[in-house]
mmCIF file of the N, C-alpha and C atoms, coordinates in Angstrom:
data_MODEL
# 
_entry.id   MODEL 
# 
loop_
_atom_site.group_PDB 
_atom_site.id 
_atom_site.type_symbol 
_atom_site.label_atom_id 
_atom_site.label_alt_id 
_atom_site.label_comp_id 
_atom_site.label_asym_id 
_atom_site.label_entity_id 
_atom_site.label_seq_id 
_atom_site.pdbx_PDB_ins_code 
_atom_site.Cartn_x 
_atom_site.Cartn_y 
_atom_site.Cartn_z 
_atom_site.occupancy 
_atom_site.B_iso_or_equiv 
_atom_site.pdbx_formal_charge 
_atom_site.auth_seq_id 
_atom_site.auth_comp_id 
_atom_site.auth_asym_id 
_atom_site.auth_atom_id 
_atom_site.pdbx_PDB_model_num 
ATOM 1   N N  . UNK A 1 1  ? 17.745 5.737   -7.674  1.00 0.00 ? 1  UNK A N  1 
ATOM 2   C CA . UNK A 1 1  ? 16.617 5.098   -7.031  1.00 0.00 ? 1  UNK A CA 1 
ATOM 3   C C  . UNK A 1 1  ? 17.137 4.116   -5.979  1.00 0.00 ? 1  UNK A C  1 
ATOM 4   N N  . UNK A 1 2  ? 16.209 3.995   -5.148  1.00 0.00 ? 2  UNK A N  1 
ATOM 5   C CA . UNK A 1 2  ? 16.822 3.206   -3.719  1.00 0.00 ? 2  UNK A CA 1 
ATOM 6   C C  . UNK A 1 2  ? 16.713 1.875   -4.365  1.00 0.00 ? 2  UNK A C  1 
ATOM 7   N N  . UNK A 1 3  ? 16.950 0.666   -3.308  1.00 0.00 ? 3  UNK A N  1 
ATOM 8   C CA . UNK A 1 3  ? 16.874 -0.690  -3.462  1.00 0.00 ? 3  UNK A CA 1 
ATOM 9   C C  . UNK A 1 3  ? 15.402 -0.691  -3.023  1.00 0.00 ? 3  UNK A C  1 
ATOM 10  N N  . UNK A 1 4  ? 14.951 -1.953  -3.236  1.00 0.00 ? 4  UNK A N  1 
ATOM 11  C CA . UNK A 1 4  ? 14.106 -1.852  -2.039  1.00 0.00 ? 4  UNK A CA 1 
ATOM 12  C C  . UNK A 1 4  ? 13.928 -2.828  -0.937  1.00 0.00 ? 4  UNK A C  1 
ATOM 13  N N  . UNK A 1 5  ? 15.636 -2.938  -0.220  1.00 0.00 ? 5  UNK A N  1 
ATOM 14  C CA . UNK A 1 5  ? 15.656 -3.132  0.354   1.00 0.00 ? 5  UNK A CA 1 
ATOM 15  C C  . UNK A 1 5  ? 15.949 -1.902  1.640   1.00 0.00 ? 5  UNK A C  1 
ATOM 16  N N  . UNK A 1 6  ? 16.456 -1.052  0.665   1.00 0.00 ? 6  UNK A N  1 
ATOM 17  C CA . UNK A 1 6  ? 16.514 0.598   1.304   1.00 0.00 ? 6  UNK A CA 1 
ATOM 18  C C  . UNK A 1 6  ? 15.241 0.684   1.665   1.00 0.00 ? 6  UNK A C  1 
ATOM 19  N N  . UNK A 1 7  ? 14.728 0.219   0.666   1.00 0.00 ? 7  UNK A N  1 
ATOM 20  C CA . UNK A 1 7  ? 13.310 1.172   1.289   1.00 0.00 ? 7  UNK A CA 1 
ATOM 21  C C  . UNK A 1 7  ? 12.342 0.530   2.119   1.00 0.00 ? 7  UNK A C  1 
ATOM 22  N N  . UNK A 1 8  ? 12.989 -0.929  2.002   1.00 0.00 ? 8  UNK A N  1 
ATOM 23  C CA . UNK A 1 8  ? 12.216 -1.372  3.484   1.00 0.00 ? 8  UNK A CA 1 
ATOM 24  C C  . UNK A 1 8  ? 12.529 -1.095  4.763   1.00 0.00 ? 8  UNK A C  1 
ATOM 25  N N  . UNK A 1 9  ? 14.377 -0.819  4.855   1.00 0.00 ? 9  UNK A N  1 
ATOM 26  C CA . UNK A 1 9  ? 14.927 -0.646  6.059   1.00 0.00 ? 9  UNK A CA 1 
ATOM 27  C C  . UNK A 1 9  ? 14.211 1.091   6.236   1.00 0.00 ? 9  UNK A C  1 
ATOM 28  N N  . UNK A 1 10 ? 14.121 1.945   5.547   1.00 0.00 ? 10 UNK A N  1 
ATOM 29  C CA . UNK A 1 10 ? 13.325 3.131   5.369   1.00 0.00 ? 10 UNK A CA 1 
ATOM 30  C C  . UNK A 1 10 ? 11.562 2.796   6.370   1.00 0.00 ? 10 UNK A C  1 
ATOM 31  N N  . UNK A 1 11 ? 10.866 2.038   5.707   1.00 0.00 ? 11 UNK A N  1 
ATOM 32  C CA . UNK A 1 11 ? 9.204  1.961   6.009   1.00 0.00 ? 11 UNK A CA 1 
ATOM 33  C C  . UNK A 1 11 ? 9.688  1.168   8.144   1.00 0.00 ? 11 UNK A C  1 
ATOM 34  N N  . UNK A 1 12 ? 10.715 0.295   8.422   1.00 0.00 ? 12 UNK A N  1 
ATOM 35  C CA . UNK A 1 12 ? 10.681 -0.094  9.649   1.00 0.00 ? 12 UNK A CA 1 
ATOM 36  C C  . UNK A 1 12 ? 11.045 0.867   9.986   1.00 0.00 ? 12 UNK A C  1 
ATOM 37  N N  . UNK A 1 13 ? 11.724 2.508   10.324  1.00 0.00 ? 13 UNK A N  1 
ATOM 38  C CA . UNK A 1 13 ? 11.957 3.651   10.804  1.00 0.00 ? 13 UNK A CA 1 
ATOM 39  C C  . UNK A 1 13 ? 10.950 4.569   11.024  1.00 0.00 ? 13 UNK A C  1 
ATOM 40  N N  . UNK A 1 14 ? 9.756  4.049   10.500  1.00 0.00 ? 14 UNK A N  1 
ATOM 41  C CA . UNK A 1 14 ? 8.683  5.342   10.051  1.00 0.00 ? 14 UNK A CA 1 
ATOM 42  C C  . UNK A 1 14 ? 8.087  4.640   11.471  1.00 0.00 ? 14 UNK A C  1 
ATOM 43  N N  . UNK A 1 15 ? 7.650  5.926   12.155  1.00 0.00 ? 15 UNK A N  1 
ATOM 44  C CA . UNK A 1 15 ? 6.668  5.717   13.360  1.00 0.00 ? 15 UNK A CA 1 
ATOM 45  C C  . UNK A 1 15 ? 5.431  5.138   12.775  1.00 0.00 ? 15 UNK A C  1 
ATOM 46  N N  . UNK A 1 16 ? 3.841  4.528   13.985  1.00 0.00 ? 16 UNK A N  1 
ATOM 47  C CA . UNK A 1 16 ? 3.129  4.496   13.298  1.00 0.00 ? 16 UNK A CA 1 
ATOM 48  C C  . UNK A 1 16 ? 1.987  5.735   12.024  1.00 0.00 ? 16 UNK A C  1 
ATOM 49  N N  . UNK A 1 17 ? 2.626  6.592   13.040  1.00 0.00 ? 17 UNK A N  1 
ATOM 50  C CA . UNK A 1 17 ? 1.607  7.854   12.407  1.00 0.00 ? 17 UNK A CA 1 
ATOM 51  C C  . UNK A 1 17 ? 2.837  7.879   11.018  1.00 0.00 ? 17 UNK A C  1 
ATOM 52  N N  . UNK A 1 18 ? 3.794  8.277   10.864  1.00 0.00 ? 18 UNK A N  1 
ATOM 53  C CA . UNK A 1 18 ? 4.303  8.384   10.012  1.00 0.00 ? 18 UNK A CA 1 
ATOM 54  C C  . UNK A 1 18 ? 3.785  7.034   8.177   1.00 0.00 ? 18 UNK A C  1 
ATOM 55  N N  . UNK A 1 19 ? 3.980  5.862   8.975   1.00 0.00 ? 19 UNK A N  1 
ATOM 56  C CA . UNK A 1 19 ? 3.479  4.865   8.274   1.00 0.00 ? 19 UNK A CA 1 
ATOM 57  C C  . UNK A 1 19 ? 2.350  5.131   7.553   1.00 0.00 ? 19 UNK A C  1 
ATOM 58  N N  . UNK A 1 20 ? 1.333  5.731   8.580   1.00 0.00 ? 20 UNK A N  1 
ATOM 59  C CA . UNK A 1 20 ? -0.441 5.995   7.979   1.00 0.00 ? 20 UNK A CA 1 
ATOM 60  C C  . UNK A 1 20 ? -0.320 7.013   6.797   1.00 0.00 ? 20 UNK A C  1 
ATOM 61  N N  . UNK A 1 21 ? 0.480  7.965   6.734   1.00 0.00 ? 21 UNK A N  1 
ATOM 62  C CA . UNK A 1 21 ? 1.009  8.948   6.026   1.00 0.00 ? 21 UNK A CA 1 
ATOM 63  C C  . UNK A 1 21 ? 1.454  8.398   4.653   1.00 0.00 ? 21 UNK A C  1 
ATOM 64  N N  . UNK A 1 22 ? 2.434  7.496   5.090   1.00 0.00 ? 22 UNK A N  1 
ATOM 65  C CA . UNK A 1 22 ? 2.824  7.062   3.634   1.00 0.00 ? 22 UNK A CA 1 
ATOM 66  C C  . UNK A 1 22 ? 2.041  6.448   2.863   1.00 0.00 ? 22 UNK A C  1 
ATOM 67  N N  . UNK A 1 23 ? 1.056  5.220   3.448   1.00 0.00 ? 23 UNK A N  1 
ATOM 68  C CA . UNK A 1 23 ? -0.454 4.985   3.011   1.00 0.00 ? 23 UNK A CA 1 
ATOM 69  C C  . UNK A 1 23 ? -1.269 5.693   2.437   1.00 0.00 ? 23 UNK A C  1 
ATOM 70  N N  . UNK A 1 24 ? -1.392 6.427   2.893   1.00 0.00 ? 24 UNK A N  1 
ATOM 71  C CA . UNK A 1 24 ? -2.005 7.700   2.631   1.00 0.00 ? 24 UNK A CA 1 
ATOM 72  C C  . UNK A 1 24 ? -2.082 8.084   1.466   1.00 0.00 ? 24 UNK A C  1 
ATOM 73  N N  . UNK A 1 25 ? -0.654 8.542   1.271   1.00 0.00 ? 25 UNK A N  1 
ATOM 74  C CA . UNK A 1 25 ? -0.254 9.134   -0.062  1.00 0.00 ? 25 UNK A CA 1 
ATOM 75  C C  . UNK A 1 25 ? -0.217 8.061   -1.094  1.00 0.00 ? 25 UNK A C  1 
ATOM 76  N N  . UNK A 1 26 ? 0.121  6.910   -1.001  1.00 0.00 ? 26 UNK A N  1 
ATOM 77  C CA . UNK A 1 26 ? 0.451  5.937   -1.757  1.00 0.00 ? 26 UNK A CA 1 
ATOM 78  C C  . UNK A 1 26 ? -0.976 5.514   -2.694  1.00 0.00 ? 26 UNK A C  1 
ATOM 79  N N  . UNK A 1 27 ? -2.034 5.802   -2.070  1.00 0.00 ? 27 UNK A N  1 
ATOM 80  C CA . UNK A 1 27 ? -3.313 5.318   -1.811  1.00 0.00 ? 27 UNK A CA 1 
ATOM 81  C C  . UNK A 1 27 ? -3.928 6.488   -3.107  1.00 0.00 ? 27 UNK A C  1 
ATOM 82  N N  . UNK A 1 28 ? -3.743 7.736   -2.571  1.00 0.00 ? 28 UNK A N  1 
ATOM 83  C CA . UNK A 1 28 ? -3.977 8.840   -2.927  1.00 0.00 ? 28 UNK A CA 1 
ATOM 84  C C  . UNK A 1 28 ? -3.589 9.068   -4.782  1.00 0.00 ? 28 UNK A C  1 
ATOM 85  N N  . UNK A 1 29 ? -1.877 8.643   -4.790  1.00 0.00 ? 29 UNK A N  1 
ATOM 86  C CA . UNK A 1 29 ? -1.773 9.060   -5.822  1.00 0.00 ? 29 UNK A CA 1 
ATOM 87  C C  . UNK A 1 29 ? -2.092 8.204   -6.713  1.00 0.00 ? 29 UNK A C  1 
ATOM 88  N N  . UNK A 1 30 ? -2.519 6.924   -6.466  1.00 0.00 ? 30 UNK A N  1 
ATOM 89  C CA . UNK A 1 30 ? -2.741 5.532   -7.420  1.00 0.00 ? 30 UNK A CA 1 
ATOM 90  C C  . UNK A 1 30 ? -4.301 5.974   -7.564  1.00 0.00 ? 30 UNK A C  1 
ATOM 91  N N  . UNK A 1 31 ? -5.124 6.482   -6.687  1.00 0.00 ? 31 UNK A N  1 
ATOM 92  C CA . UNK A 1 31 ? -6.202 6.745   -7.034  1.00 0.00 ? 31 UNK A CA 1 
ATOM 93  C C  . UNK A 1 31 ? -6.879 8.011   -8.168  1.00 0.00 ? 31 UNK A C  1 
ATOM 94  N N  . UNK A 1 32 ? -5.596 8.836   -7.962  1.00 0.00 ? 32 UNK A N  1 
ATOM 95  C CA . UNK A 1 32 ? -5.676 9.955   -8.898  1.00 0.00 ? 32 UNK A CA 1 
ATOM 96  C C  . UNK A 1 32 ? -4.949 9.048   -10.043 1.00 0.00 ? 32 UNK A C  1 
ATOM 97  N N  . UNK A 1 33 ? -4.046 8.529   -10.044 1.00 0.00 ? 33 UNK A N  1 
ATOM 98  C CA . UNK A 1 33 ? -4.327 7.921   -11.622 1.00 0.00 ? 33 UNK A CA 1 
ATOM 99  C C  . UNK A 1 33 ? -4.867 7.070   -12.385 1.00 0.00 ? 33 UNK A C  1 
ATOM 100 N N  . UNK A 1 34 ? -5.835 6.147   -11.336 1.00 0.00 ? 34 UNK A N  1 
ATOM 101 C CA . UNK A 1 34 ? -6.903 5.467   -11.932 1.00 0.00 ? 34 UNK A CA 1 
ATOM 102 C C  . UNK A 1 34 ? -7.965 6.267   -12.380 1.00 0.00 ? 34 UNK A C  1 
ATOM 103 N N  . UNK A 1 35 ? -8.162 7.446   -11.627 1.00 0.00 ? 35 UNK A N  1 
ATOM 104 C CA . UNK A 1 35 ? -9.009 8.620   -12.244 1.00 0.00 ? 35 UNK A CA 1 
ATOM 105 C C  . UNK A 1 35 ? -9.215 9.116   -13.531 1.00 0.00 ? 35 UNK A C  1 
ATOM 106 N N  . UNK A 1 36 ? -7.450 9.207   -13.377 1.00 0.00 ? 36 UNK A N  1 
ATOM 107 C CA . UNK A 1 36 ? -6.902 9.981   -15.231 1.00 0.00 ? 36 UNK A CA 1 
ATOM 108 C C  . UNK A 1 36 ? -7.258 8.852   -16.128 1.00 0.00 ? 36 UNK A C  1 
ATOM 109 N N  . UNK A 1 37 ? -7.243 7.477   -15.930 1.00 0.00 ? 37 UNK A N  1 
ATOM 110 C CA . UNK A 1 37 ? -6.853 6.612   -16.432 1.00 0.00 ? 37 UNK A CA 1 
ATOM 111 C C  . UNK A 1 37 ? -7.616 5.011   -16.182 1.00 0.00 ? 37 UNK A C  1 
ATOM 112 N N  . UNK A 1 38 ? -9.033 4.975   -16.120 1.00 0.00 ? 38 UNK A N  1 
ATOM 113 C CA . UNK A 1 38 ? -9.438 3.799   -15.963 1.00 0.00 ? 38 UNK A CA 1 
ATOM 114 C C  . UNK A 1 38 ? -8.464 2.380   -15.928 1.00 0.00 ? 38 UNK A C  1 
ATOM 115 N N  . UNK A 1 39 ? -7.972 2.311   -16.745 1.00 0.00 ? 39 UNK A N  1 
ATOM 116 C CA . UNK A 1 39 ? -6.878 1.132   -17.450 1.00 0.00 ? 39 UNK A CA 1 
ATOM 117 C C  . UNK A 1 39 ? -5.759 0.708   -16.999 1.00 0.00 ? 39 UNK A C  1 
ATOM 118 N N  . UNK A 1 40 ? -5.442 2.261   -16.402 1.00 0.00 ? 40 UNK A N  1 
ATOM 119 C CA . UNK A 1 40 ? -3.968 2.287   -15.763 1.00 0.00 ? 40 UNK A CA 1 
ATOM 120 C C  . UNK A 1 40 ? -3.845 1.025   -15.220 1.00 0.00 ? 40 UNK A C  1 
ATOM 121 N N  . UNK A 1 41 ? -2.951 -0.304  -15.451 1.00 0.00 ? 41 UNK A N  1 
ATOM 122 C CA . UNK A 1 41 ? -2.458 -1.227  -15.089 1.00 0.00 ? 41 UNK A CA 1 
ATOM 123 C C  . UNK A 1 41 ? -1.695 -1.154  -13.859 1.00 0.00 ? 41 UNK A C  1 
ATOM 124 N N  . UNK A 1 42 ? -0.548 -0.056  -13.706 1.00 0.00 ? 42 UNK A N  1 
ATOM 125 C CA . UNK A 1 42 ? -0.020 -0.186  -12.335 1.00 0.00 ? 42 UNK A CA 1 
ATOM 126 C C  . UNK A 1 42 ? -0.874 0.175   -11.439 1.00 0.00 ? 42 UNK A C  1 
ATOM 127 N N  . UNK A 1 43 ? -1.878 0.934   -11.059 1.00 0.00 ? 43 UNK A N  1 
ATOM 128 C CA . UNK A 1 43 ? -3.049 2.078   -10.464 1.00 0.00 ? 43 UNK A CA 1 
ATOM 129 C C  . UNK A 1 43 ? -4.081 0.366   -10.083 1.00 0.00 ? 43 UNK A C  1 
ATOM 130 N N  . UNK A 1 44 ? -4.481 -0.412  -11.322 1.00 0.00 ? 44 UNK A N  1 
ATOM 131 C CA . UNK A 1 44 ? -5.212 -1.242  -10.813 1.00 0.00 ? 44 UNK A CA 1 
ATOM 132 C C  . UNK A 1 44 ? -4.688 -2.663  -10.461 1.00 0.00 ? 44 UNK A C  1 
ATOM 133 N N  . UNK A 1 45 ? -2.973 -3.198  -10.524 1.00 0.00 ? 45 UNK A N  1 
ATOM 134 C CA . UNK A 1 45 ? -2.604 -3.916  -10.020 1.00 0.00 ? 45 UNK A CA 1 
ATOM 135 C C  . UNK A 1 45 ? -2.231 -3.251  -8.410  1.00 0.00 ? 45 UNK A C  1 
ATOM 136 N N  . UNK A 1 46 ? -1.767 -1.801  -7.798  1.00 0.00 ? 46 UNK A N  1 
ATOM 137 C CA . UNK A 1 46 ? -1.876 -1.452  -7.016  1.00 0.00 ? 46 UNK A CA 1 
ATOM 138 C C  . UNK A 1 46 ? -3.133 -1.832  -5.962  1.00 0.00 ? 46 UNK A C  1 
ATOM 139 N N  . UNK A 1 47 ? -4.153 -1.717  -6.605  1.00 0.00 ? 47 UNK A N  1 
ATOM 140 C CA . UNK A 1 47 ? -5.488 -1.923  -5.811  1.00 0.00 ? 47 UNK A CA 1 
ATOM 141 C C  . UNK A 1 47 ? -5.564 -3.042  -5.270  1.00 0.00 ? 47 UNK A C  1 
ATOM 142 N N  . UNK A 1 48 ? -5.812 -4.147  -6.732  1.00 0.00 ? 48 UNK A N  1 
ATOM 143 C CA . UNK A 1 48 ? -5.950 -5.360  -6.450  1.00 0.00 ? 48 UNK A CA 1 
ATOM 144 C C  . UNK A 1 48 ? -4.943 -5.786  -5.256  1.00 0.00 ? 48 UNK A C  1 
ATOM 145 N N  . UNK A 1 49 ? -3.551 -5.420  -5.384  1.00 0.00 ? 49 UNK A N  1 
ATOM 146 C CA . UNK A 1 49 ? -2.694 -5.909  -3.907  1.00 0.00 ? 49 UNK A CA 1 
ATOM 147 C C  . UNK A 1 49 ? -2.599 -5.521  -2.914  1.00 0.00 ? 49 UNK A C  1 
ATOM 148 N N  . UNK A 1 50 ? -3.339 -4.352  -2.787  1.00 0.00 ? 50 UNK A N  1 
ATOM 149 C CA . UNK A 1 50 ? -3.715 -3.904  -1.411  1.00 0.00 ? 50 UNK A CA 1 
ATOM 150 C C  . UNK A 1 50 ? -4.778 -4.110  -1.017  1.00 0.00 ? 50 UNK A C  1 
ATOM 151 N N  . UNK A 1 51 ? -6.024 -4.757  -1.746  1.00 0.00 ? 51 UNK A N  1 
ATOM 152 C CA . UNK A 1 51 ? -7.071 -5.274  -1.193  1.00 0.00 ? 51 UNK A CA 1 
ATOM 153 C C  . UNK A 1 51 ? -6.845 -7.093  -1.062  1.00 0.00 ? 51 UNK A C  1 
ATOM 154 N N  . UNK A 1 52 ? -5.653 -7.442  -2.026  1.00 0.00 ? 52 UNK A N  1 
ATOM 155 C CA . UNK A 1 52 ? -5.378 -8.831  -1.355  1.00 0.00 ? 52 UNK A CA 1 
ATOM 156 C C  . UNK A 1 52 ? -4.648 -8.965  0.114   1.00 0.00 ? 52 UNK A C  1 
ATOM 157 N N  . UNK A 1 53 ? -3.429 -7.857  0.479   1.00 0.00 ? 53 UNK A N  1 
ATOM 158 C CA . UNK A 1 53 ? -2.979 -7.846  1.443   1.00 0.00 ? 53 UNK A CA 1 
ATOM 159 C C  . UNK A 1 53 ? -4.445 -7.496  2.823   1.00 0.00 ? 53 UNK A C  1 
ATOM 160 N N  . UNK A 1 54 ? -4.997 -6.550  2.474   1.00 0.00 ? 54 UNK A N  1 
ATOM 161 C CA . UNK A 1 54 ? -6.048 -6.202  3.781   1.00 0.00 ? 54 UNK A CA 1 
ATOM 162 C C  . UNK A 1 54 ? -6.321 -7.715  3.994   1.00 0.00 ? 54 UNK A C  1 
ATOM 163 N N  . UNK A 1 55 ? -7.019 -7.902  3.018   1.00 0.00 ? 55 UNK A N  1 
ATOM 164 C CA . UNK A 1 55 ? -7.556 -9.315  3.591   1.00 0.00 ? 55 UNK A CA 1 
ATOM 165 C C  . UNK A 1 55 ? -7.305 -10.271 3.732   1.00 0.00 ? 55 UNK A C  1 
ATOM 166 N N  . UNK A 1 56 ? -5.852 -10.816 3.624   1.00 0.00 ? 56 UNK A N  1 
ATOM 167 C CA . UNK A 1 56 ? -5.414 -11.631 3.969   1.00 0.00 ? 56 UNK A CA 1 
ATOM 168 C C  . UNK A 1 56 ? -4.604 -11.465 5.752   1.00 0.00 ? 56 UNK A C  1 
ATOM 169 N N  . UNK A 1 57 ? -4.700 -9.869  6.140   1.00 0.00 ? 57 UNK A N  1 
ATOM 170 C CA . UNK A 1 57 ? -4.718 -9.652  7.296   1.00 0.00 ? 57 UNK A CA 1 
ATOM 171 C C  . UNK A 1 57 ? -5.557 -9.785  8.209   1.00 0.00 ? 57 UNK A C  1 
ATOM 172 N N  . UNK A 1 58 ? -6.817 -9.592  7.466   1.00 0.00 ? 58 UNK A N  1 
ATOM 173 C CA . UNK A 1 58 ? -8.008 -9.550  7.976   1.00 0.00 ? 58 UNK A CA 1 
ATOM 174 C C  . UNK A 1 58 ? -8.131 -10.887 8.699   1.00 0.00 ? 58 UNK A C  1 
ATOM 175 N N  . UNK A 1 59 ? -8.210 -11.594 7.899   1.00 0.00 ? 59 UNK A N  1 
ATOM 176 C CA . UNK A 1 59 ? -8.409 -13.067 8.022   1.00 0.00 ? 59 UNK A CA 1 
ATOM 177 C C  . UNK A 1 59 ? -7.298 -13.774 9.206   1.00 0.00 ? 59 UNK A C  1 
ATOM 178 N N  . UNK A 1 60 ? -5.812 -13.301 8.983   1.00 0.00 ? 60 UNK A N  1 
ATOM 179 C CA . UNK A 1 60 ? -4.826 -13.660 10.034  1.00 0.00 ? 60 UNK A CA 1 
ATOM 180 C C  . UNK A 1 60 ? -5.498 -12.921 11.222  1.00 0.00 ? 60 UNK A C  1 
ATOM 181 N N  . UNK A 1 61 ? -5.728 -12.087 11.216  1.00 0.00 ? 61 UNK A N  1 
ATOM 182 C CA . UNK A 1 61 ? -6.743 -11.113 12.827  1.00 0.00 ? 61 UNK A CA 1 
ATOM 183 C C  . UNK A 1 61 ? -7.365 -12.103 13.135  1.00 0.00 ? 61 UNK A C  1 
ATOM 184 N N  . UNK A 1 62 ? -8.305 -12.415 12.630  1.00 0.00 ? 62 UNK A N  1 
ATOM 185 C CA . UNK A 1 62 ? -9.538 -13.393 12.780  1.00 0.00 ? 62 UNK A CA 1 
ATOM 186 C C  . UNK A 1 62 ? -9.331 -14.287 13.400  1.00 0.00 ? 62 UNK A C  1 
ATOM 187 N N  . UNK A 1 63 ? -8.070 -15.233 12.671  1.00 0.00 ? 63 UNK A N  1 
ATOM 188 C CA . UNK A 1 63 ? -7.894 -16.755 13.327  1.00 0.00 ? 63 UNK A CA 1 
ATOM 189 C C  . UNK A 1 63 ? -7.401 -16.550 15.085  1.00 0.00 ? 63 UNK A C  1 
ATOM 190 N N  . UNK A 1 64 ? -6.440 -15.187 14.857  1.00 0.00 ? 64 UNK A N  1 
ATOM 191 C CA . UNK A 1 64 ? -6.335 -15.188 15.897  1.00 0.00 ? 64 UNK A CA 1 
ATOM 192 C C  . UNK A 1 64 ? -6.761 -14.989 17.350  1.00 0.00 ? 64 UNK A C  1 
ATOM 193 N N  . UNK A 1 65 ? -8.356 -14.726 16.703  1.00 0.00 ? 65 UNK A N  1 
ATOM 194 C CA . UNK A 1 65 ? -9.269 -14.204 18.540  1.00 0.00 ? 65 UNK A CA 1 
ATOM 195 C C  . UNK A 1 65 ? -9.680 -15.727 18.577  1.00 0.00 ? 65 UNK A C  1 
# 
């Protein structure tokens, strides 16, 4: 298994379309196992930090117009 610092130097290489892709999937398969799995803890700590990250982007967008 990589570091993940591998795998950050990995995600700055990915074009943007490439990036949306990995989202994508990332998104995809956490959602198919909250499916299997109401409970699933990693599936719904996944969520929760990607709806804390949106919006804490959201909000950095904001201040900035």
């Amino acid at each position: 298994m990589k570091t993940a610092d591998d795998i950050w130097e990995d995600i700055g290489s990915l074009s943007e379309d490439e990036m949306f892709h990995v989202m994508t999937k990332l998104f995809d398969m956490y959602d198919t196992d909250l499916k299997r799995d109401p409970s699933n803890n990693e599936a719904l700590n996944f969520f929760k930090n990607l709806d804390n990250v949106i919006s804490q982007t959201s909000q950095c967008n904001s201040n900035r117009r």
